[in-house]
N, C-alpha and C positions, 0 to 999 in steps of 0.2 A: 905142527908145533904150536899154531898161534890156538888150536882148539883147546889145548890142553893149559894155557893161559888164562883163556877164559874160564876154562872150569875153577882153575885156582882161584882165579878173581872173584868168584860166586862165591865158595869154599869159604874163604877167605871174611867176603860180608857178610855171610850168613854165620859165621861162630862169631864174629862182632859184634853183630846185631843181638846176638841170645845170653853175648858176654857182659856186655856194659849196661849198666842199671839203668838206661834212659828210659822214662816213660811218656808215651801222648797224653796230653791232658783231655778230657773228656770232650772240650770244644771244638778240639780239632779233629778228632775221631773223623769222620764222614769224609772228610777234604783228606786225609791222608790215605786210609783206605781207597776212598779213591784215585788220587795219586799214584800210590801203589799199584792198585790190579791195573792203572797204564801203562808204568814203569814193568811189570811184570809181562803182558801185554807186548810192550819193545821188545824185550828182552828175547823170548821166546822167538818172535819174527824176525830178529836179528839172526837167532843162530837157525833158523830155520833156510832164511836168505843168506848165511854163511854156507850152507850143508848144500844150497841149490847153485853156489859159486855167483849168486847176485848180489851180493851186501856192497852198498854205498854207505857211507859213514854220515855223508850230510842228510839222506834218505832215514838212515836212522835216527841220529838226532834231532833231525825237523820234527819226524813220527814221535819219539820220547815223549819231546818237549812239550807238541800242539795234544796231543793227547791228554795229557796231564793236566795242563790248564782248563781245556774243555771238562774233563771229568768233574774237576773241582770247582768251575764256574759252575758247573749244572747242582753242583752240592749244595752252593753258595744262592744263588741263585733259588735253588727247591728249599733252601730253611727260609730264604727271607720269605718265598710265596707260602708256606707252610703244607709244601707238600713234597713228597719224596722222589725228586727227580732224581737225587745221587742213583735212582734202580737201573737209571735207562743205562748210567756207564757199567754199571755192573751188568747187566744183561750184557750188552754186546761183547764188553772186555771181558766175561768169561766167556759166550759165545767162542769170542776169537781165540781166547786160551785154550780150549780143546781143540780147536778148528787148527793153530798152530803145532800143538802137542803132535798129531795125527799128521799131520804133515814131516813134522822130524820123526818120526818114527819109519812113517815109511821111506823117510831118505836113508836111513840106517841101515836098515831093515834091505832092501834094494840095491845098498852099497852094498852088504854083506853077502849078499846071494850072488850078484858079480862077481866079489871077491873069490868066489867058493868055484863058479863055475870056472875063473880062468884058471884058478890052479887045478882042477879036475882035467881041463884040456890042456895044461902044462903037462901032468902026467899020466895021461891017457892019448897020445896024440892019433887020431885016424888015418 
């Protein structure tokens, strides 16, 4: 039930998000994007670590939060030195967005094939 929550609650930000006229101004572009791909980042290993039965709430929110800041320190940080550090959160945070991705999928994927054999030996019993 709570899975189906969450999907609503993505559902939900993501036609918000494409509904309402807000735009980033050009300055902050770098710091939210990277924000972002942390935030996205959590989010993924959240339900990832929902789908493994290990999600801690403070676990998540520490990871959110310190992630995010780091990202955008390093943004912040790489325009004042004049070079483009913001790459390194992108590198890894996409990094771990596949790496995450692959992971829920084969928890899916694993569930589902479970699912399939108990009812096979539900109605086939030896």
């Amino acid at each position: 039930m709570m899975l189906w929550l969450e999907i609503l609650g993505l559902g939900v930000g993501l036609v918000l998000g494409f509904v309402c006229p807000w735009t980033v101004p050009a300055a902050w572009s770098l710091y939210v994007a990277a924000g972002l791909l942390a935030a996205l980042d959590s989010a993924l290993g959240g339900v990832r670590a929902r789908l493994q039965g290990q999600f801690k709430l403070s676990i998540f929110l520490s990871g959110a939060i310190g992630n995010a800041a780091i990202a955008m320190f390093l943004a912040w940080l790489g325009e004042k030195l004049g070079i483009p550090l913001y790459l390194a959160a992108v590198v890894v945070f996409g990094t771990r967005l596949f790496q995450n991705f692959a992971e829920i999928r084969r928890e899916l994927l694993t569930a589902q094939q479970k699912r399939a054999k108990i009812k096979q030996d539900l109605e086939n019993p030896q």
